[in-house]
C-alpha positions as CSV (number, residue, x, y, z in Angstrom):
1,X,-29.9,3.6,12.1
2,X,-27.6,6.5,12.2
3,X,-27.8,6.4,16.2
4,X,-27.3,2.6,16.5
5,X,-24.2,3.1,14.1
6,X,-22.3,5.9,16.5
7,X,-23.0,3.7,19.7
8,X,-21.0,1.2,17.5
9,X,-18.4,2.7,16.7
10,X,-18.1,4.3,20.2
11,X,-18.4,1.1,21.9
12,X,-15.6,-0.3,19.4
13,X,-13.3,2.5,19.8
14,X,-13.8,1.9,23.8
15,X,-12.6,-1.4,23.6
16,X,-9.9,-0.7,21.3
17,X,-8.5,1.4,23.8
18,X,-8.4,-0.9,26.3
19,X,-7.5,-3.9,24.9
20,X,-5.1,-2.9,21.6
21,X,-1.5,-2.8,22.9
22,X,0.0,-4.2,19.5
23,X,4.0,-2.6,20.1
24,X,4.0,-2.4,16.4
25,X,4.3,1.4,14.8
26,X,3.9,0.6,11.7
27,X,0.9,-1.4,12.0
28,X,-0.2,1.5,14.2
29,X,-0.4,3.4,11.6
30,X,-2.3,1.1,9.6
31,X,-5.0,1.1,11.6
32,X,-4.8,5.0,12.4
33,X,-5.1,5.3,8.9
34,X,-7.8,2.8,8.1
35,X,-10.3,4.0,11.4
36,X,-10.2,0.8,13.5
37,X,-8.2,-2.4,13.8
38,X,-9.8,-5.9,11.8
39,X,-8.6,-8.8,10.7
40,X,-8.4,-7.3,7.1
41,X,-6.3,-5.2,8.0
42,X,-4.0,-7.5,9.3
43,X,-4.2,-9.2,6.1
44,X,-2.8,-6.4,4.2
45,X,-0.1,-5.4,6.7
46,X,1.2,-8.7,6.6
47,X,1.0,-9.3,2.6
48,X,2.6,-6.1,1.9
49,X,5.8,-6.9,5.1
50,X,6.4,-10.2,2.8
51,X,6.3,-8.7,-0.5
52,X,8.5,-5.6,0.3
53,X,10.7,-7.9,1.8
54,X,10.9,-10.3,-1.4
55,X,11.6,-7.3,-3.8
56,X,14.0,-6.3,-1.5
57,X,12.6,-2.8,-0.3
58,X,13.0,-1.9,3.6
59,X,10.8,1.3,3.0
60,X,7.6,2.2,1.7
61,X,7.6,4.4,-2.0
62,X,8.5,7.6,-1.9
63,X,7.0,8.8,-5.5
64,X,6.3,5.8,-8.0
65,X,9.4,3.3,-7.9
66,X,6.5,0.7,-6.8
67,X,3.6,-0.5,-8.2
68,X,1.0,-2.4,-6.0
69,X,-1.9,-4.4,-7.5
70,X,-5.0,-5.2,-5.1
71,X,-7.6,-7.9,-6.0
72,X,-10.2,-6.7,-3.2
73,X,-12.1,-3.3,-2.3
74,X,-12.1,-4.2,1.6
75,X,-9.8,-3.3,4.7
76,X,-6.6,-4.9,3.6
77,X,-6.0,-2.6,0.8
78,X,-5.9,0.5,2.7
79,X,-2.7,-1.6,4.6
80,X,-1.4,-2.0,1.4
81,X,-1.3,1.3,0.6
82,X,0.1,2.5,4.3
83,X,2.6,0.2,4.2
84,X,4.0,0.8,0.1
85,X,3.1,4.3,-0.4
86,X,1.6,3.5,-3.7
87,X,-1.6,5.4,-4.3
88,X,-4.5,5.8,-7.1
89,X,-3.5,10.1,-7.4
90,X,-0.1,8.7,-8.2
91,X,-1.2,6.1,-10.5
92,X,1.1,3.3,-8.8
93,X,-2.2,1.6,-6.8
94,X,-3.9,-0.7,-9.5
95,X,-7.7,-1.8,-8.3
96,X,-8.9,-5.4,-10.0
97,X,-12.3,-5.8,-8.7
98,X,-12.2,-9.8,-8.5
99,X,-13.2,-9.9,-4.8
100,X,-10.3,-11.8,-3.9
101,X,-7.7,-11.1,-0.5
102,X,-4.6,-11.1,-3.3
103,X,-2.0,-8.2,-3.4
104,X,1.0,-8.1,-6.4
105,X,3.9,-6.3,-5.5
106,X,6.2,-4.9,-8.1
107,X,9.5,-2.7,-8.1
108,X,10.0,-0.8,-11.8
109,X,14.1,-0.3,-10.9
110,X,13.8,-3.9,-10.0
111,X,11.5,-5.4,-13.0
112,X,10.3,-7.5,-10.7
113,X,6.7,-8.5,-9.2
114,X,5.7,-11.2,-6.5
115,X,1.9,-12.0,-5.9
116,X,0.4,-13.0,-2.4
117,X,-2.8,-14.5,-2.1
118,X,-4.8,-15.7,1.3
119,X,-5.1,-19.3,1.4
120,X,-8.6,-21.6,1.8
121,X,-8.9,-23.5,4.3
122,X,-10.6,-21.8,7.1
123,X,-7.0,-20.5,8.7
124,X,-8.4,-17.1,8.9
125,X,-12.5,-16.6,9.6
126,X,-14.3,-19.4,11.6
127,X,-18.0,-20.0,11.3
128,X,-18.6,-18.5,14.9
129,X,-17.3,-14.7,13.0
130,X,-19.1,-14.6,10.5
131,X,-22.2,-15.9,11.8
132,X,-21.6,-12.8,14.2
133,X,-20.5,-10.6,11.6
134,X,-24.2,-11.1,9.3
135,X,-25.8,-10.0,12.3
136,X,-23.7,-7.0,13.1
137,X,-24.1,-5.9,9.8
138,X,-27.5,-6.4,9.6
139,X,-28.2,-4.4,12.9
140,X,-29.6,-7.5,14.8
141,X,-26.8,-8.5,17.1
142,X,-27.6,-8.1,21.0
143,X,-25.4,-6.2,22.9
144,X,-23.4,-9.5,24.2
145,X,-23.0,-10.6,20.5
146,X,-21.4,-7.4,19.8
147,X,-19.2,-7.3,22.6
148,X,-18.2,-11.1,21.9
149,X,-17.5,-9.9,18.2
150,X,-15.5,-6.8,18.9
151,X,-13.7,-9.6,20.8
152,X,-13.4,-12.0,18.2
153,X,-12.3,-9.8,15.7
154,X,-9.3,-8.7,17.8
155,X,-8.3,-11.7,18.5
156,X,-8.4,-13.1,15.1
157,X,-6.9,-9.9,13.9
158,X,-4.0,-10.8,16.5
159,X,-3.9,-13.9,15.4
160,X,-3.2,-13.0,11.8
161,X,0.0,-10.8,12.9
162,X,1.8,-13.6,14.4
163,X,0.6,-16.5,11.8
164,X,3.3,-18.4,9.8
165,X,3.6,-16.4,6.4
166,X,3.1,-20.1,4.2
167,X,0.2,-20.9,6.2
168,X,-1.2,-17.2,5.8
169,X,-0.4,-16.7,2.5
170,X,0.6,-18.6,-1.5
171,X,3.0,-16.8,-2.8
172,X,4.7,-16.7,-6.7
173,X,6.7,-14.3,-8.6
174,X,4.4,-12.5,-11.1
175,X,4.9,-12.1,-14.6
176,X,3.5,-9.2,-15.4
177,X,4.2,-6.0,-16.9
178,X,4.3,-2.7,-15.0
179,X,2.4,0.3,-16.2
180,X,4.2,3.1,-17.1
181,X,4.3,6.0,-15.3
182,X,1.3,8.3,-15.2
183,X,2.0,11.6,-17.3
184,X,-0.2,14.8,-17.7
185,X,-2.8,14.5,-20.2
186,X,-5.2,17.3,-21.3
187,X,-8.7,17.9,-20.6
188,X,-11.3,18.7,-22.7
189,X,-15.3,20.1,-22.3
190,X,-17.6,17.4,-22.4
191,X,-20.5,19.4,-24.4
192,X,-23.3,18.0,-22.3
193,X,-21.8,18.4,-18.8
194,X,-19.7,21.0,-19.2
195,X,-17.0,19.5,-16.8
196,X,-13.3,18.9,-17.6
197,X,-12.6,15.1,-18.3
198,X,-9.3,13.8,-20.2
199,X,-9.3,14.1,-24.1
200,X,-8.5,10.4,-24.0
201,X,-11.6,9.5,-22.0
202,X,-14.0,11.2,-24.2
203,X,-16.5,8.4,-26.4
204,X,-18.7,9.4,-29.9
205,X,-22.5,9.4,-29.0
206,X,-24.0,10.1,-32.0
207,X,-21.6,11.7,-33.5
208,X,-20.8,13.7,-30.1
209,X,-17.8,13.4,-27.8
210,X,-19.0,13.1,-24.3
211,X,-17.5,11.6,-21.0
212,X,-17.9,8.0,-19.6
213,X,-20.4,9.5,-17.6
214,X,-22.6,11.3,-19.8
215,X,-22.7,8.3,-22.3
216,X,-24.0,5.8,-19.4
217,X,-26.6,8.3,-18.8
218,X,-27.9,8.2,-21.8
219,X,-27.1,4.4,-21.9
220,X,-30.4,3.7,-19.6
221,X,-33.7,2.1,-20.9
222,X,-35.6,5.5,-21.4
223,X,-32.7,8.3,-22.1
224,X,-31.2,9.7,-25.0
């Protein structure tokens, strides 16, 4: 498996350098960020463009003025985070696990927040992709159905850079409030552990504070 998944990625990074010439730097960087150019991707880059535009930023965060909110754990979020400069170690990149290709932008000078969501309807991934993309990931695709994804992909990928932002995308202003900023808290010894975890994270097990992860330990059928 391990073999198969370098001559992959070999054989994708081959064709990316012979068919990406996107004159884009800053989706460039995207994709030198993320590992390889996808549709995703493209789905990110272009969500976070709109929304910096409508909160009326023309550069990325440098520290925490912005605060981006990501609905989905796939390629699109890493744009996101490319492209606003909001991060999880600065506390301004927010993960909701809801599985969802939706991105909320917000500015804390600003007080303001705008949400973009991908529209249904087919305008993005086509039967023929992921038909082709359950049997790359499941390791049975032939060498010409890899090829003809690596194709597809790109294409589609392209194809999402130069679509019409209200076709790509519903967008509404969001009202939400924005975290505060992250401050320094102090750490504590968890007593079964013996690693540092914040004071504020620390839960009573029998009469016992221990961290979120030393309580779900003992939370399994057969522990404790």
């Amino acid at each position: 498996m391990e073999t198969m998944t370098r001559a992959l990625y070999k054989e994708e990074m081959n064709y990316m350098d012979n068919s990406f010439n996107i004159d884009n730097e800053e989706f460039k960087e995207c994709v030198r960020f993320h590992g390889h150019f996808c549709p995703g991707l493209a789905i990110g880059f272009r969500a976070a463009k709109e929304l910096l535009r409508l909160i009326g930023v023309v550069s990325r965060s440098g520290d925490e003025e912005l605060v981006a909110i990501v609905e989905t754990d796939a390629c699109s979020a890493d744009a996101m985070q490319v492209m606003t400069g909001c991060t999880f170690g600065k506390g301004n990149f927010i993960f909701l696990n809801y599985g969802k290709h939706a991105f909320t932008l917000g500015s804390r000078q600003r007080n303001i927040a705008f949400r973009a969501s991908l529209r249904a309807g087919g305008h993005v991934f086509n039967n023929e992709f992921v038909e082709l993309f359950e049997k790359m990931r499941s390791g049975s695709a032939s060498s010409e159905e890899r090829t003809a994804f690596l194709k597809l992909r790109h294409n589609t990928g392209l194809r999402i850079l130069d679509m019409d932002t209200e076709r790509l995308f519903k967008i509404e202003e969001a009202a939400i409030r924005l975290p505060p900023k992250v401050m320094v808290v102090r750490s504590e010894t968890c007593p079964v552990c013996l690693e540092p975890v914040r004071h504020d994270y620390l839960n009573d097990l029998n009469g016992i504070l221990t961290c979120p992860s030393c309580r779900k330990v003992s939370e399994r059928p057969g522990q404790g």
